[in-house]
Backbone bond lengths (Angstrom), bond angles and torsions (degrees), N, CA, C in turn:
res aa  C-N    CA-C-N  psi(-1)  N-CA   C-N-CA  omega(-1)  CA-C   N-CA-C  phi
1 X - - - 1.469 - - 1.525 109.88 -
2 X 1.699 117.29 124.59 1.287 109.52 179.48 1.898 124.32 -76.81
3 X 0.946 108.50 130.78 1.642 97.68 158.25 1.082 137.39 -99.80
4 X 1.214 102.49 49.40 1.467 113.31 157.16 1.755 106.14 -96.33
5 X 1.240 117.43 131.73 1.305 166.16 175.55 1.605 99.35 -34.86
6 X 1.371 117.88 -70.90 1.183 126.14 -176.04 1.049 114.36 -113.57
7 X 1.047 133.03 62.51 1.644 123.64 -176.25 1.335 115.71 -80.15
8 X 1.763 121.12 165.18 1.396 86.11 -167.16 1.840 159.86 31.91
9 X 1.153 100.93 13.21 1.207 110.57 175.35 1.534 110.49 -102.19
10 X 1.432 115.44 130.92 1.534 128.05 -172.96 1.479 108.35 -82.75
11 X 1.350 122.66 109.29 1.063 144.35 136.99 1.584 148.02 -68.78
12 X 1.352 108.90 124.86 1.647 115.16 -168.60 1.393 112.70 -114.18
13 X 1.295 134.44 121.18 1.238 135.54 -157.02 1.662 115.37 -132.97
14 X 1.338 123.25 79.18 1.229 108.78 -155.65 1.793 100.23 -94.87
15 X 1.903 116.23 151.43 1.146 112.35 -153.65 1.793 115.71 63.92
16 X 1.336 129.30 20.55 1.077 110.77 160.20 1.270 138.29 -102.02
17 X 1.035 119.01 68.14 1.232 156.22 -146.98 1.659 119.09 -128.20
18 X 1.304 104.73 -14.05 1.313 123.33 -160.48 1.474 139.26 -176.47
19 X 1.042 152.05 162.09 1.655 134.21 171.66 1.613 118.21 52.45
20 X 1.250 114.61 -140.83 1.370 140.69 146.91 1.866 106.65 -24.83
21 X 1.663 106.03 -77.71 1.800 75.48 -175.44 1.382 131.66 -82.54
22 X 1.373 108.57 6.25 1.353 105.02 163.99 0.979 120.18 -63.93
23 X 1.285 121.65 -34.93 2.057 135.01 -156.03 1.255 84.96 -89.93
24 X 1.564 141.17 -21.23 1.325 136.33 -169.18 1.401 96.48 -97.14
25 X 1.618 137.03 -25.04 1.042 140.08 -174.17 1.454 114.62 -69.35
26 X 1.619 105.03 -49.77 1.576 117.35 -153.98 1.249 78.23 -80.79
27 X 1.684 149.99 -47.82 1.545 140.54 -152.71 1.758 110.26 -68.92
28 X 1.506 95.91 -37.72 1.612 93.93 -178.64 1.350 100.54 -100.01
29 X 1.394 135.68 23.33 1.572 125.20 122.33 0.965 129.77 -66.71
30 X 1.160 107.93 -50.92 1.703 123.59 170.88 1.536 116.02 -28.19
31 X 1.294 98.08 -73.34 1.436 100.08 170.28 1.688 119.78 -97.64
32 X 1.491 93.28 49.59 1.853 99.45 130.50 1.955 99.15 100.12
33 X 1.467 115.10 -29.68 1.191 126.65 164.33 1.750 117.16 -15.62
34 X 1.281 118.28 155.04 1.348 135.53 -179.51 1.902 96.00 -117.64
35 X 1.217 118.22 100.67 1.646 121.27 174.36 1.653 125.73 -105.07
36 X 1.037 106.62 153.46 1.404 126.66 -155.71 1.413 115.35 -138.10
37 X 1.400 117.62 72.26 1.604 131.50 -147.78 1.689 89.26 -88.90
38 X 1.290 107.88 107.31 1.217 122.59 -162.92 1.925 100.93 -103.72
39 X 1.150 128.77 80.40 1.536 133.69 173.83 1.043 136.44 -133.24
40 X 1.130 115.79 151.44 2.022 117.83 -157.79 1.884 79.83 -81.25
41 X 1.281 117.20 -37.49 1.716 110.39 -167.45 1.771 108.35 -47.13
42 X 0.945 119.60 142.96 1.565 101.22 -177.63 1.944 101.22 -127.93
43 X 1.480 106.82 4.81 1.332 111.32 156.98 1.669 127.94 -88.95
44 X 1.620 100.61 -50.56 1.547 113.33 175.01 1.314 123.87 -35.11
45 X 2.153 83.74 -73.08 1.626 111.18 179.53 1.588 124.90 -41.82
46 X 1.334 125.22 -39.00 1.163 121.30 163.75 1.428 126.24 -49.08
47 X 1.992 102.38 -44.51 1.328 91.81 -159.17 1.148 111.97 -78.75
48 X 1.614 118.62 -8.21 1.532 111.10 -179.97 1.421 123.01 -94.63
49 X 1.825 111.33 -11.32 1.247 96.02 152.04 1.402 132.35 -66.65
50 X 1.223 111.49 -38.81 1.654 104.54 157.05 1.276 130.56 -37.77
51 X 1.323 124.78 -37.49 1.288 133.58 -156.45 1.664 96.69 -79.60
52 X 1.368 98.04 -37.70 1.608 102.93 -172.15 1.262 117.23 -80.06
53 X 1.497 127.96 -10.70 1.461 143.97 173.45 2.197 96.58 -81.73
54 X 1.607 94.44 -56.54 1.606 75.37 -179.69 1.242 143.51 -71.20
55 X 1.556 104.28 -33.56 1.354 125.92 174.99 1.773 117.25 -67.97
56 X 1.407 112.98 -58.30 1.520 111.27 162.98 1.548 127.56 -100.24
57 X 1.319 114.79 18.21 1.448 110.48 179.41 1.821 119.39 55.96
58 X 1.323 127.51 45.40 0.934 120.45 -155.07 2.073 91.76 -137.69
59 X 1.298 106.17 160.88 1.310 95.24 -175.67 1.410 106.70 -101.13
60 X 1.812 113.34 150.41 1.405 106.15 -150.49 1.497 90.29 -156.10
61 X 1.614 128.59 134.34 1.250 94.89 156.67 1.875 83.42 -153.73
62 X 1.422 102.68 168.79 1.436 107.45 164.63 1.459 136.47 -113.12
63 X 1.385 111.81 156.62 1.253 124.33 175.68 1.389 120.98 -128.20
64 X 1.681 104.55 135.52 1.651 111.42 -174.01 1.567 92.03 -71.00
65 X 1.468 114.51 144.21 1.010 118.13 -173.43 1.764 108.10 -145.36
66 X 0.617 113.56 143.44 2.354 106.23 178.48 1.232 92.22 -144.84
67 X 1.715 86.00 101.72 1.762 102.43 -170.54 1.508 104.32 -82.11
68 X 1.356 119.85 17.27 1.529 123.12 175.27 1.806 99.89 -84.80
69 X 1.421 126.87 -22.65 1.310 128.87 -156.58 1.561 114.17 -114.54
70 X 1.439 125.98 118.39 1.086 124.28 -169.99 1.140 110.64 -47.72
71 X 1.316 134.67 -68.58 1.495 137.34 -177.78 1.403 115.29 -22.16
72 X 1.718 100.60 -51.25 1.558 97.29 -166.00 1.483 112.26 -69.86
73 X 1.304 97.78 -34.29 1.839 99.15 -169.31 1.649 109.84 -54.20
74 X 1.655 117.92 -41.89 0.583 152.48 -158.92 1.855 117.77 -64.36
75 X 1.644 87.07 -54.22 1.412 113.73 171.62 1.550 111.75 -60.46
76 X 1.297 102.45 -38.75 1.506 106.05 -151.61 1.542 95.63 -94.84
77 X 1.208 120.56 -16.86 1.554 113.12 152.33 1.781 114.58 -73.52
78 X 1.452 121.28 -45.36 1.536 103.66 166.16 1.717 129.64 -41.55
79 X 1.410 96.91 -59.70 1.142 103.06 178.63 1.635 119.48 -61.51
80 X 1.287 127.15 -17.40 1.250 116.19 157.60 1.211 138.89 -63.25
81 X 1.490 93.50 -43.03 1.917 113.59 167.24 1.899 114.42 -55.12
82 X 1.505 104.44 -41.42 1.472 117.29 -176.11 1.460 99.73 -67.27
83 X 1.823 145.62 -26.38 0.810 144.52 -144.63 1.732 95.84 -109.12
84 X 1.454 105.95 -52.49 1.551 115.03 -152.61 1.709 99.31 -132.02
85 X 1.588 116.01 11.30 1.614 100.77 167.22 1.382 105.32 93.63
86 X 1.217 110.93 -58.36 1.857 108.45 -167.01 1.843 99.54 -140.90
87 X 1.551 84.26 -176.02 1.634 94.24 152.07 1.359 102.36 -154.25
88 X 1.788 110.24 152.67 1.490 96.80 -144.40 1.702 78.08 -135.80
89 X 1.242 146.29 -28.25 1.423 147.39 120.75 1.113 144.85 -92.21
90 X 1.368 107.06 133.55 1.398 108.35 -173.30 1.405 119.87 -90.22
91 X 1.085 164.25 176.01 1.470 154.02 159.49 1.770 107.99 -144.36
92 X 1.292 126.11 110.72 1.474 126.57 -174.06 1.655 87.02 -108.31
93 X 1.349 108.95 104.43 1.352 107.29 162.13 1.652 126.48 -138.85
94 X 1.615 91.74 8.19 1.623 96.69 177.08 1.151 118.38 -48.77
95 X 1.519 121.48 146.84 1.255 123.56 155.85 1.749 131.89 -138.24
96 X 1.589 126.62 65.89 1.256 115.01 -127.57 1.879 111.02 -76.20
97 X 1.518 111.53 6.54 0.882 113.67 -159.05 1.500 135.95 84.84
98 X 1.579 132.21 -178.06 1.181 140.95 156.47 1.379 144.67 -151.98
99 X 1.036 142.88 169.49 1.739 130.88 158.66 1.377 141.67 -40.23
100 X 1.775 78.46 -38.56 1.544 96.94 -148.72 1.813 108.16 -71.23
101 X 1.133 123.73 -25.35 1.593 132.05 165.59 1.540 104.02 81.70
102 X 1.177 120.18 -140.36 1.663 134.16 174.70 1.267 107.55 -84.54
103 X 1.447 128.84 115.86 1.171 153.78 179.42 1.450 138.37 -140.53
104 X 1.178 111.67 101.90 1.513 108.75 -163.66 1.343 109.13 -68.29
105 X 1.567 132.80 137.09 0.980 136.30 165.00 1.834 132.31 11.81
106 X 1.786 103.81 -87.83 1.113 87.31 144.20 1.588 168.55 -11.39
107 X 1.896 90.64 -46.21 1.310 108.24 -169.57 1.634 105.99 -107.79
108 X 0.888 119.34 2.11 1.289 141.64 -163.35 2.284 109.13 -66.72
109 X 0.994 125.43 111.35 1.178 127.19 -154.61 1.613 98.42 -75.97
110 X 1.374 121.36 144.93 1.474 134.25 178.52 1.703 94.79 -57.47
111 X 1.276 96.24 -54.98 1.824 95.75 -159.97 1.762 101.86 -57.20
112 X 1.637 110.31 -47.28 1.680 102.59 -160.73 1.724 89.15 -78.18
113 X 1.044 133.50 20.86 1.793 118.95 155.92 1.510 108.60 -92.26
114 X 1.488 112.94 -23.20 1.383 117.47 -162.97 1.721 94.19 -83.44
115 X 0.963 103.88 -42.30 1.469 107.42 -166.36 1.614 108.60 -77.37
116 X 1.575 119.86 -20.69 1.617 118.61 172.43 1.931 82.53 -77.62
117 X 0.972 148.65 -53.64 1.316 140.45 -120.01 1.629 95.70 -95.72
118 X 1.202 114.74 -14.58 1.582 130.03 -161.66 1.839 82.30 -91.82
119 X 1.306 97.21 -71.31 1.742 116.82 -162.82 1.750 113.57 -59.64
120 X 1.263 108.45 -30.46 1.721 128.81 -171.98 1.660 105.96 -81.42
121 X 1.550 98.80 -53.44 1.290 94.29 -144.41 2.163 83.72 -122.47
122 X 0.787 99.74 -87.29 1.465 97.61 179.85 1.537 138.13 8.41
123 X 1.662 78.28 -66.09 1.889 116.74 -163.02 1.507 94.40 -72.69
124 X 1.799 123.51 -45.95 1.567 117.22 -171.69 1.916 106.05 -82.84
125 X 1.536 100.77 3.65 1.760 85.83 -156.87 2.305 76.60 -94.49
126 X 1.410 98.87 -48.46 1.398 88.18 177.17 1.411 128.98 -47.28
127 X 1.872 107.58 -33.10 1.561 107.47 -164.46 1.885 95.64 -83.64
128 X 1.545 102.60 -11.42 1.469 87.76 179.60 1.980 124.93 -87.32
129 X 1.592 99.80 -27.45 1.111 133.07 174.55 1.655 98.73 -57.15
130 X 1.695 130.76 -63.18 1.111 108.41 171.53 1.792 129.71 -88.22
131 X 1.528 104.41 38.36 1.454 110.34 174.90 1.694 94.97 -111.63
132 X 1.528 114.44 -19.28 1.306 98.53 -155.10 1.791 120.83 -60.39
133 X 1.644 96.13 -21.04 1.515 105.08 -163.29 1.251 106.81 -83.43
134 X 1.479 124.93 -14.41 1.367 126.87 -178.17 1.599 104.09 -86.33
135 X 1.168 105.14 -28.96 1.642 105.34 -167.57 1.866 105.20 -73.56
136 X 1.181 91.50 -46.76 1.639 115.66 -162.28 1.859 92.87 -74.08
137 X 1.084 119.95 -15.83 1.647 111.47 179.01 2.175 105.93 -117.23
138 X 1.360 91.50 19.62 1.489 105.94 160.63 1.420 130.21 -136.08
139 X 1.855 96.79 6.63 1.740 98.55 158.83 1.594 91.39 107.17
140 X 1.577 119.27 -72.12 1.114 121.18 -173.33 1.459 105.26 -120.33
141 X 1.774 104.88 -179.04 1.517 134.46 161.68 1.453 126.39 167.91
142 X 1.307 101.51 164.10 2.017 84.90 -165.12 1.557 86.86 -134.22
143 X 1.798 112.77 141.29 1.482 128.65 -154.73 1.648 88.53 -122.59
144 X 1.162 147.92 102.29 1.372 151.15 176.51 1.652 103.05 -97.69
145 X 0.968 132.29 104.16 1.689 141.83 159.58 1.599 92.06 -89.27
146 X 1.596 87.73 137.01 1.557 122.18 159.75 1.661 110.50 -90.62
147 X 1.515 114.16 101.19 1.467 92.61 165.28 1.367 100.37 -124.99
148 X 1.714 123.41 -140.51 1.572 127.73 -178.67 1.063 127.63 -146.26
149 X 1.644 105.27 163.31 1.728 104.94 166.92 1.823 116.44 -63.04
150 X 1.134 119.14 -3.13 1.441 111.03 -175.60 1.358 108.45 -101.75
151 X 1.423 101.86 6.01 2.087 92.02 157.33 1.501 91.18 -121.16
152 X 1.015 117.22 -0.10 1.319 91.60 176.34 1.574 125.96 -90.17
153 X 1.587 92.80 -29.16 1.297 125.32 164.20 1.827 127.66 -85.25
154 X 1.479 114.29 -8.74 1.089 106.03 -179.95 1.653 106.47 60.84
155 X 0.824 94.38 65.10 1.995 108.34 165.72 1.583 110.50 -72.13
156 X 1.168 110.13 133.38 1.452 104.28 -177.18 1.699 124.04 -99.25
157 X 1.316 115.69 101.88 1.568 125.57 -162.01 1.187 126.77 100.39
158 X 1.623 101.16 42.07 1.514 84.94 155.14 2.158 79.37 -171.24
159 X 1.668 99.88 71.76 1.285 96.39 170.59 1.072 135.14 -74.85
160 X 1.509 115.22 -8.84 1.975 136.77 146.93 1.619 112.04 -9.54
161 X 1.929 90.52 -77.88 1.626 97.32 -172.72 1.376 117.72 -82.34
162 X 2.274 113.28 -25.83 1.060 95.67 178.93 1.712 127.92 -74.94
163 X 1.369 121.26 -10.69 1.475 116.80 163.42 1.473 120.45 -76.16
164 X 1.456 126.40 -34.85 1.065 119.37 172.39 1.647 126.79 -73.50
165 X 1.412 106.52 -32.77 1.696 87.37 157.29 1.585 124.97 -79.97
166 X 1.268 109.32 5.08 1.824 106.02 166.07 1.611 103.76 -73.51
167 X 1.533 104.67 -51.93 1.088 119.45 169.80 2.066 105.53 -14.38
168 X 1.506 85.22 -86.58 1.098 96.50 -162.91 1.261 130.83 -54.68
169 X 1.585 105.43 -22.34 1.782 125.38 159.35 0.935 107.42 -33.19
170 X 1.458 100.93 -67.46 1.985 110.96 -169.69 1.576 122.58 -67.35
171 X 1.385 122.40 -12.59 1.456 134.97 163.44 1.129 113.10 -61.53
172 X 1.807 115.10 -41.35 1.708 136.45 -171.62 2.033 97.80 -66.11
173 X 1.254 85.80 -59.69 1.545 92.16 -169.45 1.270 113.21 -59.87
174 X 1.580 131.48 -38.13 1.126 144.07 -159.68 2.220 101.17 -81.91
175 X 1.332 118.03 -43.87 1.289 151.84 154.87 1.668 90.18 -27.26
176 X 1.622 97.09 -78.70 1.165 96.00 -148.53 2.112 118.88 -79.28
177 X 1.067 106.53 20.93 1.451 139.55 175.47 1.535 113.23 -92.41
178 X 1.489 93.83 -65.88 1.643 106.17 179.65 1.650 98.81 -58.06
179 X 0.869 119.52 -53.91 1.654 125.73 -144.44 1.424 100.15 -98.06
180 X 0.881 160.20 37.61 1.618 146.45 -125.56 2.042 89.47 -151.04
181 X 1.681 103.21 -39.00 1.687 114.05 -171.92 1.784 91.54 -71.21
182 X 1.559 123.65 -24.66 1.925 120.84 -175.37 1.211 104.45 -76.66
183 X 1.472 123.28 -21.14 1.412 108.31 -169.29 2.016 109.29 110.63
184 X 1.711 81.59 -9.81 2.063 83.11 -166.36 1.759 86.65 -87.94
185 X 1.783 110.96 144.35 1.400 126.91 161.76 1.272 103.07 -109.43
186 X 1.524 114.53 143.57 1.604 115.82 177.96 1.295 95.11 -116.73
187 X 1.360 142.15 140.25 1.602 135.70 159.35 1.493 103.50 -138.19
188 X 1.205 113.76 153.33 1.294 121.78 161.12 1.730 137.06 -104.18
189 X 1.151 121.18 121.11 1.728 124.19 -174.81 2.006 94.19 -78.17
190 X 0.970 100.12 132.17 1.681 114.24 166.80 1.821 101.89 -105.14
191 X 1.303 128.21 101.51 1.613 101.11 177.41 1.404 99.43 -102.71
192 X 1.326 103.33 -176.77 1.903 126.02 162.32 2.177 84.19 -124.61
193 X 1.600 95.06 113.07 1.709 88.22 159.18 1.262 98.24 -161.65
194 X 1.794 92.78 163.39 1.795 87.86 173.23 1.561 130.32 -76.25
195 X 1.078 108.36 81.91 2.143 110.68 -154.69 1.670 83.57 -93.72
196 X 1.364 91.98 -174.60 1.416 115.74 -171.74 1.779 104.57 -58.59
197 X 1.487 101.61 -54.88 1.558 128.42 -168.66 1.840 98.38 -50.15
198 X 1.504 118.88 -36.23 1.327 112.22 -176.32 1.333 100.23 -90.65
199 X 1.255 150.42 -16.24 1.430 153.60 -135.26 1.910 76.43 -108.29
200 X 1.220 104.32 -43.23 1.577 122.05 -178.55 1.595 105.94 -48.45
201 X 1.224 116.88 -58.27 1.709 127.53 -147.70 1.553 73.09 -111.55
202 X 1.423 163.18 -5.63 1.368 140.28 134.51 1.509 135.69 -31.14
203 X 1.453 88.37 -50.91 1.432 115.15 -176.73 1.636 101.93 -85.88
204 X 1.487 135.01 -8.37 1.320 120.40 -178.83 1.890 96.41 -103.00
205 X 1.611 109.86 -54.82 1.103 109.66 -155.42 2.216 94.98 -113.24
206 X 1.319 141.24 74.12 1.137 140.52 -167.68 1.590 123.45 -75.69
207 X 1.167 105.00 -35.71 1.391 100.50 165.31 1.852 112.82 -61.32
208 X 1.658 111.21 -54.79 1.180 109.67 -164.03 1.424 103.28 -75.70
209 X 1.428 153.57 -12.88 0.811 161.67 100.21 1.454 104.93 17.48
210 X 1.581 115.40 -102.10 1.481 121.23 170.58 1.542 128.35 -29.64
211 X 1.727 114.50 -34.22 1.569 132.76 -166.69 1.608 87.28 -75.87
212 X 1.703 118.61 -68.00 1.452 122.72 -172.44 1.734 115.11 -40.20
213 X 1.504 106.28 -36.09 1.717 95.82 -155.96 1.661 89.28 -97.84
214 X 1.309 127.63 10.15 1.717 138.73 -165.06 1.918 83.99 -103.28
215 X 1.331 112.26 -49.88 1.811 118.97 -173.83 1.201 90.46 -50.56
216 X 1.793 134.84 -53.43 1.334 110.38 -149.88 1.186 140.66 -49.96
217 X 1.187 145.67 139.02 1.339 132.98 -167.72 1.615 115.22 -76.56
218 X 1.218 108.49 -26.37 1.819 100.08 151.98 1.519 116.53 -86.35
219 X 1.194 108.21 4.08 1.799 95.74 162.48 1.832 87.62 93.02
220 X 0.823 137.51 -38.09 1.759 124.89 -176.03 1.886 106.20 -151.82
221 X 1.736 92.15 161.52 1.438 111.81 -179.71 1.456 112.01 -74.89
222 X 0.956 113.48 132.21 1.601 119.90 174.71 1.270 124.70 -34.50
223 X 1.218 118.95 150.91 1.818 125.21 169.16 1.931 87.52 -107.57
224 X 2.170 74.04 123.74 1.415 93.76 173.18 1.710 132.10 -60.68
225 X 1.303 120.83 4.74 0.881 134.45 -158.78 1.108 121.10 -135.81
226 X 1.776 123.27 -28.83 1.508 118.08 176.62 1.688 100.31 -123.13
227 X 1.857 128.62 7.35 1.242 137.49 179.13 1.334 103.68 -117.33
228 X 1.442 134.32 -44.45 1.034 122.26 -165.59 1.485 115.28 -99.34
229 X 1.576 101.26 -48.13 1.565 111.28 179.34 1.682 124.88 -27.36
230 X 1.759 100.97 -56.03 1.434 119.25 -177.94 1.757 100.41 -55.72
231 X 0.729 122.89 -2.91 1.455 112.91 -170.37 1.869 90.52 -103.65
232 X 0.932 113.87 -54.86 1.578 123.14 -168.97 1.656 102.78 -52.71
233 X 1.161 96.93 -43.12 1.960 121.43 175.06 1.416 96.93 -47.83
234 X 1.682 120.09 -51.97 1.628 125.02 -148.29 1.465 89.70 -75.97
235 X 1.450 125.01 -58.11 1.355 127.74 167.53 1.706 135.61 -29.76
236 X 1.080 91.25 -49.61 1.484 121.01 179.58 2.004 107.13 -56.75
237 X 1.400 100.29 -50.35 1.056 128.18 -163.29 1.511 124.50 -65.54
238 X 1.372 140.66 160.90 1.548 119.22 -168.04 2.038 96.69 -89.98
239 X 1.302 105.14 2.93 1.848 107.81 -170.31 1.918 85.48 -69.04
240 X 1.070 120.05 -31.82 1.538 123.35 -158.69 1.914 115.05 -83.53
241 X 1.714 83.63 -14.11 1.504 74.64 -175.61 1.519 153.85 -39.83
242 X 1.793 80.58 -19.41 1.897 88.96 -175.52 1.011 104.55 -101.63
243 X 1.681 130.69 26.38 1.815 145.53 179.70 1.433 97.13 -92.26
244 X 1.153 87.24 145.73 1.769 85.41 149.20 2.409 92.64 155.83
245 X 1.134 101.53 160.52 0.728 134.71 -145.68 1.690 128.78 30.35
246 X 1.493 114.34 51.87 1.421 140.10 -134.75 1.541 86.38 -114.71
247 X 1.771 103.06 133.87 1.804 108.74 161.51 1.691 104.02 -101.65
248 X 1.077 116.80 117.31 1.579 106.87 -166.84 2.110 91.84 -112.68
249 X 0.932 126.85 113.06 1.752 150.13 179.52 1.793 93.41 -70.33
250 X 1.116 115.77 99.23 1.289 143.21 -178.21 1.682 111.99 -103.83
251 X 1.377 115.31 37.12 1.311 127.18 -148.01 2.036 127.59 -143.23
252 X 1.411 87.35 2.80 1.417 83.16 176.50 1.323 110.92 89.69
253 X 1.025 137.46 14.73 1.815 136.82 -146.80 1.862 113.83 37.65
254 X 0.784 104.12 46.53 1.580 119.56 167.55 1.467 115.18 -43.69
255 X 1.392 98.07 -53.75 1.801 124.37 -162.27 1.245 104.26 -86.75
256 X 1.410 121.19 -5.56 1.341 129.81 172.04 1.227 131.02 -64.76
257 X 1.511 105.07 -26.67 1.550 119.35 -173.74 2.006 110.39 -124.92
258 X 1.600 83.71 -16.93 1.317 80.99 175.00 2.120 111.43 98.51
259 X 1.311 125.61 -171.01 0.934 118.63 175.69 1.867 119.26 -77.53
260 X 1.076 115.04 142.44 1.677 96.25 -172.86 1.968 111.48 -118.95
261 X 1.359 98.14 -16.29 0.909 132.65 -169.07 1.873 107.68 -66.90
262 X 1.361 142.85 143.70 1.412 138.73 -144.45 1.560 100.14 -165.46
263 X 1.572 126.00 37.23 1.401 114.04 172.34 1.353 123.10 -24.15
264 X 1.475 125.42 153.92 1.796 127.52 163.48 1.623 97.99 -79.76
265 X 1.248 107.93 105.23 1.745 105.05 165.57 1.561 108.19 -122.14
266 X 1.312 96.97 49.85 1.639 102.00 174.99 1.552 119.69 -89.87
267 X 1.254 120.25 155.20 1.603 97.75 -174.92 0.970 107.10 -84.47
């Protein structure tokens, strides 16, 4: 009898390609998972499905995906089902980024709201909308959204992503109400890690950058892979079953103090 955790179980990982869903990728290979490296990157995404075929022997492959676009989200749940029968987790963790940088409210561009609102909220409600019928006609399934401390916290300049991952909180919670009598749990991970998206706001804003991950109360941002992953794993997992519409702070006590951080958004 194996102990691995997930064996055979079909996994969908959108943005894993990198950061956060990679570390969520390689863990639910690890233990035995079927993955589905779902990314607009069309260099990354390959190489880590490979990685997950050599390193754990597990079957893996990728698809370009632009989780901003109904079709794709959409597709890339068909084509999983056409490949492996079902899908038995979902993972919404894209994040493709934007232009628009630190922007106070006000200043805040029509297009980079459209494009968090497409990418945040849209892209996971479609990729969940076409998982629901597979899940719900196999008893169970578990729906993991990636959202953040900067709606939770009110981050200052960049009200794009922080409304749309509240957004998407409340889709999780609302999900996980409706759906709860099929057997499907929806929860959400909030992390603090070093992902692409902060490597992002390093390079724009560096001091406050350095000040935020200095606040943490463990002193640093998570490794996407041996801090955050295990949590996505716990979700994933049958230990979680009686979870579900749960915000679980994947962050060091981050949320403890709140935002600490004070960008210049003066004109």
């Amino acid at each position: 009898m194996s102990d691995k955790r997930l064996l055979d179980r079909v996994a969908v990982i959108t943005g894993g390609g990198d950061g956060i869903g990679r570390g969520i990728a390689r863990r639910f290979a690890q233990e035995g998972a079927r993955v589905v490296v779902a990314d607009i990157n069309g260099e990354t995404g390959p190489i880590v499905a490979q990685e997950l075929q050599d390193e754990f022997g597990v079957e893996a492959f990728f698809l370009q995906t632009d989780a901003t676009k109904e079709e794709d989200n959409r597709r890339m749940v068909r084509e999983t089902v056409a490949r492996w029968g079902t899908v038995d987790i979902l993972v919404n963790n894209a994040w493709g980024g934007d232009q628009a940088g630190l922007q106070r409210v006000d200043k805040m561009p029509d297009d980079a709201m459209d494009h968090a609102w497409h990418m945040n909220v849209m892209g996971p409600l479609w990729a969940m909308k076409e998982s629901f019928s597979h899940m719900r006609a196999q008893g169970k399934g578990r729906i993991i959204n990636i959202c953040s401390l900067n709606g939770v916290n009110a981050h200052m300049g960049s009200v794009h992503y922080n409304s749309t991952k509240e957004a998407l909180r409340s889709i999780t919670r609302t999900a996980a109400r409706e759906w709860a009598n099929f057997g499907i749990t929806a929860n959400v991970i909030c992390p603090a890690a070093k992902t692409t998206a902060f490597r992002m706001f390093e390079q724009m804003a560096p001091q406050v950058a350095a000040e935020s991950e200095a606040a943490n109360p463990m002193g640093h941002l998570g490794d996407p892979e041996t801090e955050i992953a295990p949590v996505a794993f716990f979700l994933a997992s049958d230990d979680s079953a009686y979870i579900t519409g749960n915000t679980l702070f994947a962050d060091g006590g981050s949320h403890i103090n709140g935002a600490v951080w004070v960008p210049d958004l003066s004109d």
